[in-house]
MIMI-923246 format. One record per residue: residue number from 1; residue in one letter; x, y, z of N, C-alpha, C in turn. Coordinates in steps of 0.2 Angstrom, whole numbers, plus 5000, padded with zeros to 4 digits. Layout:
# residues N
NUM / A / X / Y / Z / X / Y / Z / X / Y / Z
...
This chain:
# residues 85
1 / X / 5004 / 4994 / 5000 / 5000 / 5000 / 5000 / 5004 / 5006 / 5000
2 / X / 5004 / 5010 / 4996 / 5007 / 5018 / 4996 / 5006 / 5022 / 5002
3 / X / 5011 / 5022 / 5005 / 5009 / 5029 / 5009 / 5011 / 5037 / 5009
4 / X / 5017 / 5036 / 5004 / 5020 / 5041 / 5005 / 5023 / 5043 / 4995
5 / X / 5021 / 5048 / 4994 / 5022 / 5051 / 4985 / 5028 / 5055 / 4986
6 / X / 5033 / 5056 / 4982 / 5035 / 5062 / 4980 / 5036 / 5062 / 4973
7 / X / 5033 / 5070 / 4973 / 5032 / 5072 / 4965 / 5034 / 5078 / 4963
8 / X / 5039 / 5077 / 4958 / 5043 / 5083 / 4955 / 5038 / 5086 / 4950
9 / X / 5040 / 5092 / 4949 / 5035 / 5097 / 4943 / 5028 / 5097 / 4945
10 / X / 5028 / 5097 / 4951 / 5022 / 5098 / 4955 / 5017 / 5108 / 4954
11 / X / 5021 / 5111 / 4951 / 5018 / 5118 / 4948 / 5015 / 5117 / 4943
12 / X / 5017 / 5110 / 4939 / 5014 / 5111 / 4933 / 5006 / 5109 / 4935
13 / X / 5001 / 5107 / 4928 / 4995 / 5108 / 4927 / 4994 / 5099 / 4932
14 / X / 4996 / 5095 / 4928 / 4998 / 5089 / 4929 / 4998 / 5088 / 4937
15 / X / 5006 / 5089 / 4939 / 5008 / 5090 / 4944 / 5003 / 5090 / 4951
16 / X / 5002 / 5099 / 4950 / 4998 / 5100 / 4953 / 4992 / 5096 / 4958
17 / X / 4988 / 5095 / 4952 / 4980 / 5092 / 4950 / 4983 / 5086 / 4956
18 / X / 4986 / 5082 / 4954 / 4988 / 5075 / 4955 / 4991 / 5074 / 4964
19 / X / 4994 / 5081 / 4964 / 4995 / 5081 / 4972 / 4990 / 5082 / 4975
20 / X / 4986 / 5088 / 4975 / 4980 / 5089 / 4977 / 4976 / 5084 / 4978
21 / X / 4975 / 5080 / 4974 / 4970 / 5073 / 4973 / 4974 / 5066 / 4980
22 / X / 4980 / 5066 / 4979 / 4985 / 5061 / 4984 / 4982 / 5065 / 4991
23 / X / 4984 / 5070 / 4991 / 4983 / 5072 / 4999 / 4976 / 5072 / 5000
24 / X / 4971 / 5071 / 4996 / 4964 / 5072 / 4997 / 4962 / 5063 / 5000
25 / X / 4968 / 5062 / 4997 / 4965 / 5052 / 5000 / 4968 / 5050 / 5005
26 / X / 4973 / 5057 / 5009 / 4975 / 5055 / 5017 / 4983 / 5052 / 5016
27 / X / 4985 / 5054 / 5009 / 4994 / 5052 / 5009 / 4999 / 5058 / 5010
28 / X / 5003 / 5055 / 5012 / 5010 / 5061 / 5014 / 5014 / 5060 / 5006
29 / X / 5012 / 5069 / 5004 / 5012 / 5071 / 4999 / 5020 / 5075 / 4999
30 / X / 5026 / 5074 / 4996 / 5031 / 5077 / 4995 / 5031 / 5082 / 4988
31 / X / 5031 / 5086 / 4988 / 5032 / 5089 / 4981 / 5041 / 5093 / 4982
32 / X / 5043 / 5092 / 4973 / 5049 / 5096 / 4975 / 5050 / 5102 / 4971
33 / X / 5054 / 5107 / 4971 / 5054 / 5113 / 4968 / 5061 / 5116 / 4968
34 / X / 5063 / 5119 / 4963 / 5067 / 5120 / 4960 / 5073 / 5123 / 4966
35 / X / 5068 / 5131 / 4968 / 5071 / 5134 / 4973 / 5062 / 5137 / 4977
36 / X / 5065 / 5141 / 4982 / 5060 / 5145 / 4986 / 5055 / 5147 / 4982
37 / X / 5057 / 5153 / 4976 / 5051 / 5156 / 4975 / 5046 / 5150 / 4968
38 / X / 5049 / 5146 / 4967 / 5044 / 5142 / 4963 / 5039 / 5138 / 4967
39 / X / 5038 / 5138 / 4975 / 5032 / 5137 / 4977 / 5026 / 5143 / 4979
40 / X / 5024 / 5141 / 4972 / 5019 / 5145 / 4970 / 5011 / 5146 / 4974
41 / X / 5010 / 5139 / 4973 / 5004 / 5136 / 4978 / 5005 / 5134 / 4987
42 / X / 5001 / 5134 / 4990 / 5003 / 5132 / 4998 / 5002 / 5124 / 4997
43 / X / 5009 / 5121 / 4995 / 5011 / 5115 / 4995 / 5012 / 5113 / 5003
44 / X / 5010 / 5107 / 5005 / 5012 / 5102 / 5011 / 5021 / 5100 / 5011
45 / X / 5024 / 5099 / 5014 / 5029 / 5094 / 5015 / 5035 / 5098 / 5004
46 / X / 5035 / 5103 / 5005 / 5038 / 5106 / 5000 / 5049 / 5104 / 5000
47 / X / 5051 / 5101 / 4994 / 5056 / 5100 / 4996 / 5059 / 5106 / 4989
48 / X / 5066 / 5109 / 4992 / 5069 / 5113 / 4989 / 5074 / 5107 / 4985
49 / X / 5073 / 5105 / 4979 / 5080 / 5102 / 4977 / 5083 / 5106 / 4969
50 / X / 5086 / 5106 / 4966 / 5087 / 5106 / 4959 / 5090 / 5100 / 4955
51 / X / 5085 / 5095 / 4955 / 5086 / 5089 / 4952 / 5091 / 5091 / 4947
52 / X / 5093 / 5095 / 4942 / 5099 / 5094 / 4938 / 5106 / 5092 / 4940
53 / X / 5107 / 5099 / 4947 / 5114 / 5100 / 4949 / 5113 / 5097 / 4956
54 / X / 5108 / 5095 / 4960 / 5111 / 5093 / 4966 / 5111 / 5086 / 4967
55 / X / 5113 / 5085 / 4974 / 5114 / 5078 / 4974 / 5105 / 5077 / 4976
56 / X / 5102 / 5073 / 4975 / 5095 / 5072 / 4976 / 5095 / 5069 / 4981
57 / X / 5099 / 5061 / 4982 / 5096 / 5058 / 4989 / 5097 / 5060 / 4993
58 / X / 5103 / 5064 / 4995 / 5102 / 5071 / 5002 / 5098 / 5074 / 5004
59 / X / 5093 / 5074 / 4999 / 5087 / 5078 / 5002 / 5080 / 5076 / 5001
60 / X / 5080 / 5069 / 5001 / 5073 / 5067 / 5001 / 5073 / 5064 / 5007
61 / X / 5067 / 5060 / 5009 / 5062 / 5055 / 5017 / 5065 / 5052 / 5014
62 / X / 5066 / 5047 / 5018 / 5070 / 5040 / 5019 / 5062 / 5036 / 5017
63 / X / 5056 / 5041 / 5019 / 5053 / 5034 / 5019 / 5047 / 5034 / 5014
64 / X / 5047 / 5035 / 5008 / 5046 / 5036 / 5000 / 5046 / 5028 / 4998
65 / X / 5037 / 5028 / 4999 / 5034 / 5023 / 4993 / 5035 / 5023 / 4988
66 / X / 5033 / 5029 / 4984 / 5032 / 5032 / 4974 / 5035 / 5038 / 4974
67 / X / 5040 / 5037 / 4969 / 5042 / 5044 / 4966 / 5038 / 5047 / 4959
68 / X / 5035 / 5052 / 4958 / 5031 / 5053 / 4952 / 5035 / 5059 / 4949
69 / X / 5037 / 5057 / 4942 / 5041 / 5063 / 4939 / 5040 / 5066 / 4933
70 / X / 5037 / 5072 / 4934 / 5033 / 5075 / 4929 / 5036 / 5083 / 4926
71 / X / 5043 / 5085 / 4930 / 5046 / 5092 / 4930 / 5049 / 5088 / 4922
72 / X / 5051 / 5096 / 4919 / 5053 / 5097 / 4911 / 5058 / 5100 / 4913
73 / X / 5065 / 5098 / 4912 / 5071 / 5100 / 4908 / 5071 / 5102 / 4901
74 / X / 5071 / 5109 / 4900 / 5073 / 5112 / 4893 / 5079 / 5111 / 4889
75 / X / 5083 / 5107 / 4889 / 5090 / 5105 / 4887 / 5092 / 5106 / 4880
76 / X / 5097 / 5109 / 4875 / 5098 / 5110 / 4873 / 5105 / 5103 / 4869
77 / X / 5103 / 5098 / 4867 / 5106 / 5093 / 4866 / 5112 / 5093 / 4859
78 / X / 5117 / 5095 / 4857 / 5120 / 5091 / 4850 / 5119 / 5086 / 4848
79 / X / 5115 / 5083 / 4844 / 5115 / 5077 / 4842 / 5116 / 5076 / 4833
80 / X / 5120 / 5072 / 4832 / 5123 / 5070 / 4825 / 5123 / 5079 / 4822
81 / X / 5127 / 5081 / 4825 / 5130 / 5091 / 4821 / 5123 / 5094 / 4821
82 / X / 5118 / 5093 / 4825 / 5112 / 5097 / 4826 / 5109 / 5100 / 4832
83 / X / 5107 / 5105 / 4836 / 5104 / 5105 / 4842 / 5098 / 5103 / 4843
84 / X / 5097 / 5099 / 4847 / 5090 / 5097 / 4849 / 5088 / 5101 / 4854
85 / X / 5081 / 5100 / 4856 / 5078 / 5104 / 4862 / 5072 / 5099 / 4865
C-alpha cells in the first residue's frame, strides 16, 4: 500500500491536479521545487532540490513509497551536428 508520494514538477497543470488529489485520500504528499520562489501554491511537506545540479538523495524522506516525475528539463542537446531541444 502507498503511503507516502514524492512528485517533481508539481507547479505544473499535471503535477499540481495529482498532488492535490493524493493528499485528498489521506497520503503524505512530497512535492519538490526548483528553489523558494517556485512554490507558487501552499504545497504540504515542500522540498527545495534542483534535480539537475544537486545531489538528490540528500534531500529526500528515507521513507518514500512512489516517486512521480513529471518536472521538464529544457536542454539543449547536440546530436549528429544538430541541436536538439
Amino acid at each position: 500500500m502507498v503511503e507516502s508520494v514524492i512528485i517533481s514538477g508539481a507547479n505544473g497543470f499535471i503535477g499540481r491536479h495529482l498532488a492535490d488529489y493524493l493528499r485528498s485520500k489521506n497520503l503524505s504528499v512530497y512535492t519538490i521545487f526548483k528553489d523558494q520562489k517556485d512554490i507558487i501554491l501552499n504545497k504540504s511537506n515542500p522540498i527545495i532540490c534542483n534535480l539537475v545540479e544537486d545531489k538528490i538523495e540528500d534531500k529526500l524522506p528515507k521513507n518514500i513509497d512512489t516517486f512521480i516525475h513529471f518536472y521538464y528539463i529544457n536542454v539543449n542537446i547536440n546530436f549528429g551536428g544538430k541541436n536538439v531541444t
